[in-house]
C-alpha positions in Angstrom: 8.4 -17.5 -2.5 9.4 -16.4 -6.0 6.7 -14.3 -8.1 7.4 -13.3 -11.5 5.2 -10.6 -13.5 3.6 -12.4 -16.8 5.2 -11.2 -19.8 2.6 -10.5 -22.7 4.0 -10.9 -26.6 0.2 -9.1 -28.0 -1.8 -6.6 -26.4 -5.5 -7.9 -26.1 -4.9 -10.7 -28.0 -4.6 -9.6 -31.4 -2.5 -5.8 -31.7 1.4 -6.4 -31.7 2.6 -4.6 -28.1 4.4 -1.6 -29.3 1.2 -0.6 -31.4 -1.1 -1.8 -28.4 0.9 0.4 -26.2 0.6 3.7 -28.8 -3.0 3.2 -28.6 -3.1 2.4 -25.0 -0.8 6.2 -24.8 -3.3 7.7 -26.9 -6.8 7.3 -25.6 -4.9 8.0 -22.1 -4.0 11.4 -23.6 -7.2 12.1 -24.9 -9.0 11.5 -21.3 -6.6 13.2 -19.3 -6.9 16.2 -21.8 -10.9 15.7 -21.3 -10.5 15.9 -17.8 -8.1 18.6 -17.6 -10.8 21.0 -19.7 -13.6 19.5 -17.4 -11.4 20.5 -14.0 -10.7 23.5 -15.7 -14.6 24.4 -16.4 -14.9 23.5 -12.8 -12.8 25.9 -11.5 -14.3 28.4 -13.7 -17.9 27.9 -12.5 -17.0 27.0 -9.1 -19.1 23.9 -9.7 -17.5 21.8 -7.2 -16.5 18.2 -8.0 -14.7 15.3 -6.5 -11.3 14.7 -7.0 -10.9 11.3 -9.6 -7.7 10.0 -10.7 -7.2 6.5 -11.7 -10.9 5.0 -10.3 -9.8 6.7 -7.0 -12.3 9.4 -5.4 -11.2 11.5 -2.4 -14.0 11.9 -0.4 -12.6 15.0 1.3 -13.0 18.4 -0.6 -9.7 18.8 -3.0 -9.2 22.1 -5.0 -10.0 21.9 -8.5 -6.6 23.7 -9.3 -4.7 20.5 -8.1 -6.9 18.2 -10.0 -5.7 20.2 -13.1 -2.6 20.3 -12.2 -2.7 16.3 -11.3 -4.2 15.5 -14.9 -1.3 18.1 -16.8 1.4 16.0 -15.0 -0.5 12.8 -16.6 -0.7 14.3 -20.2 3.5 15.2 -19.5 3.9 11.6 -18.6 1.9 10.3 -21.4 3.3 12.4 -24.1 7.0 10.7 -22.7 5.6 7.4 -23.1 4.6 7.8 -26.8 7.5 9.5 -27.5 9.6 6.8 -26.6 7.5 4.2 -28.0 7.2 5.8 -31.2 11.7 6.3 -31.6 12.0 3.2 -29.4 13.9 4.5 -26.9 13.8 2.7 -23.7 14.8 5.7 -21.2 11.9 7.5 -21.7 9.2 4.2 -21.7 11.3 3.5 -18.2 10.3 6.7 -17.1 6.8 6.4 -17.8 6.5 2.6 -16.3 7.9 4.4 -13.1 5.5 7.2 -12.9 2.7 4.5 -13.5 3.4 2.3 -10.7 4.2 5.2 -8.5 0.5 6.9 -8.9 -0.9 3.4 -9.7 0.1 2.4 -5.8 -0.1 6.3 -4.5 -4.0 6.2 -5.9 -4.5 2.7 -4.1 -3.2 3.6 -1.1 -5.6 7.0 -1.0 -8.4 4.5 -2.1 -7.6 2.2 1.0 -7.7 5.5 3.4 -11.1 6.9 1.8 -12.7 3.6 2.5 -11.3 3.1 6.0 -12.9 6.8 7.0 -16.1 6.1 4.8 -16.7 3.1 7.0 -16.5 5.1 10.2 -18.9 8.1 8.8 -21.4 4.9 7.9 -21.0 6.2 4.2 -19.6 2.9 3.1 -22.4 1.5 1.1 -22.0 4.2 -1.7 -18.2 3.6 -1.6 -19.3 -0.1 -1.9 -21.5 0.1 -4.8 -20.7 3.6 -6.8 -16.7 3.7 -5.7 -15.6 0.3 -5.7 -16.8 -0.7 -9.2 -15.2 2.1 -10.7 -11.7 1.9 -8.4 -11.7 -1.9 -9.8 -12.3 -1.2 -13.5 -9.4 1.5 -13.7 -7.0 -0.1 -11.0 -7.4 -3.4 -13.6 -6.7 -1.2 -16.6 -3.3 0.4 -15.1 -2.0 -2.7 -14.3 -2.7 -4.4 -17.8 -0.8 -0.8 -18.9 2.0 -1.6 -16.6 2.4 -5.3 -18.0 2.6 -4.4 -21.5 5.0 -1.7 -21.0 7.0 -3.7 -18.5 6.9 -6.9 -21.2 8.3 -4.0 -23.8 11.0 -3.0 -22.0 11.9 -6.9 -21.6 11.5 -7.2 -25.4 13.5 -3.9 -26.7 16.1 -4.8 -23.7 16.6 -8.4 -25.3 16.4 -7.1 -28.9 18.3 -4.2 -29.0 15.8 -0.8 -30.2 16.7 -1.5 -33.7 15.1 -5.2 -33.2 13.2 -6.7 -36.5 10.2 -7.8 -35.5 8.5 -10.8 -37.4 4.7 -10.5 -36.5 3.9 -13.4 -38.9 6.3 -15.6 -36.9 4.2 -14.6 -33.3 1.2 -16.3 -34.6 2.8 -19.1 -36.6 5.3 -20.1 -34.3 5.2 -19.7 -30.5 8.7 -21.9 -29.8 11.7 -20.1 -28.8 13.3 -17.9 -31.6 17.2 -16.8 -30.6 18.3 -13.4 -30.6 19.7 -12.8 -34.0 16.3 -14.1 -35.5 17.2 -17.7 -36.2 14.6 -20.4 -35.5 15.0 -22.9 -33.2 16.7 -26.0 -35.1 14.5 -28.7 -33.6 11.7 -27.1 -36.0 10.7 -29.5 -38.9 8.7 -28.0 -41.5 4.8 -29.8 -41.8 3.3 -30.3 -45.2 -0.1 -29.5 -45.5 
């Protein structure tokens, strides 16, 4: 059975996807830099809190250190993906669309093994109704990411990187424009 991903032309509806993406890159750096000074106050006070990385919670006790180490390895990846949305340079987007379905499937995976042992400790109605919520909302989140940055690399790779882009002729027009920008020759012009 053949499955194909969707491929998106706007991010929510209304942004153009390179500058959905930038903003997407953005407020991802800005909370992986808030959790990186929150880890890092944890360590400091020994306060003691649970491990969360993309919705995923590790029920077992995981160093703070790794945790901040976990989120400066995000901000490394992010910084990669703006930088090569920003000069439009596919390598390094390709990068970052690897590393984000790599933890995207490592967190789910630790998700699936949390719940599994929560059951069997009879701790599975908090992972139901304080985990679960939370695992959803991210896990949802990452994979609209992954979309628009796999739907980018589709665009640029048809395109070229030094691609015009006519935003006025996304929202007019949604038939088939060739690669070299001309219109599709069946269009006849309306009067209004």
């Amino acid at each position: 059975m053949y499955c194909d991903w969707p491929t998106l032309g706007r991010c929510c509806f209304c942004m153009p996807l390179r500058r959905g993406i930038l903003t997407f890159g953005y407020i991802n750096l800005i909370f992986s830099a808030f959790m990186v000074g929150v880890y890092s106050y944890s360590v400091h006070t020994e306060f003691g809190l649970f491990a969360v990385y993309h919705g995923t919670t590790v029920g077992a006790s995981v160093p703070e250190g790794a945790c901040v180490f976990i989120y400066c390895v995000e901000i490394i990846f992010t910084a990669i993906l703006l930088y090569g949305t920003h000069k439009k340079l596919i390598t390094y987007i390709r990068v970052y669309y690897y590393f984000a379905v790599t933890t995207t499937v490592a967190s789910c995976l630790v998700q699936i093994l949390d719940f599994t042992i929560a059951v069997s400790t009879r701790s599975g109605l908090y992972m139901i109704f304080e985990v679960l919520p939370l695992m959803f909302a991210s896990m949802s989140i990452q994979i609209y990411l992954i979309i628009l940055i796999r739907s980018l690399l589709k665009k640029m790779e048809q395109s070229g990187p030094h691609g015009y882009e006519n935003q006025l002729q996304q929202i007019v027009y949604e038939g088939k424009v060739e690669s070299n920008g001309v219109y599709d020759p069946t269009v006849v012009p309306v009067d209004v």
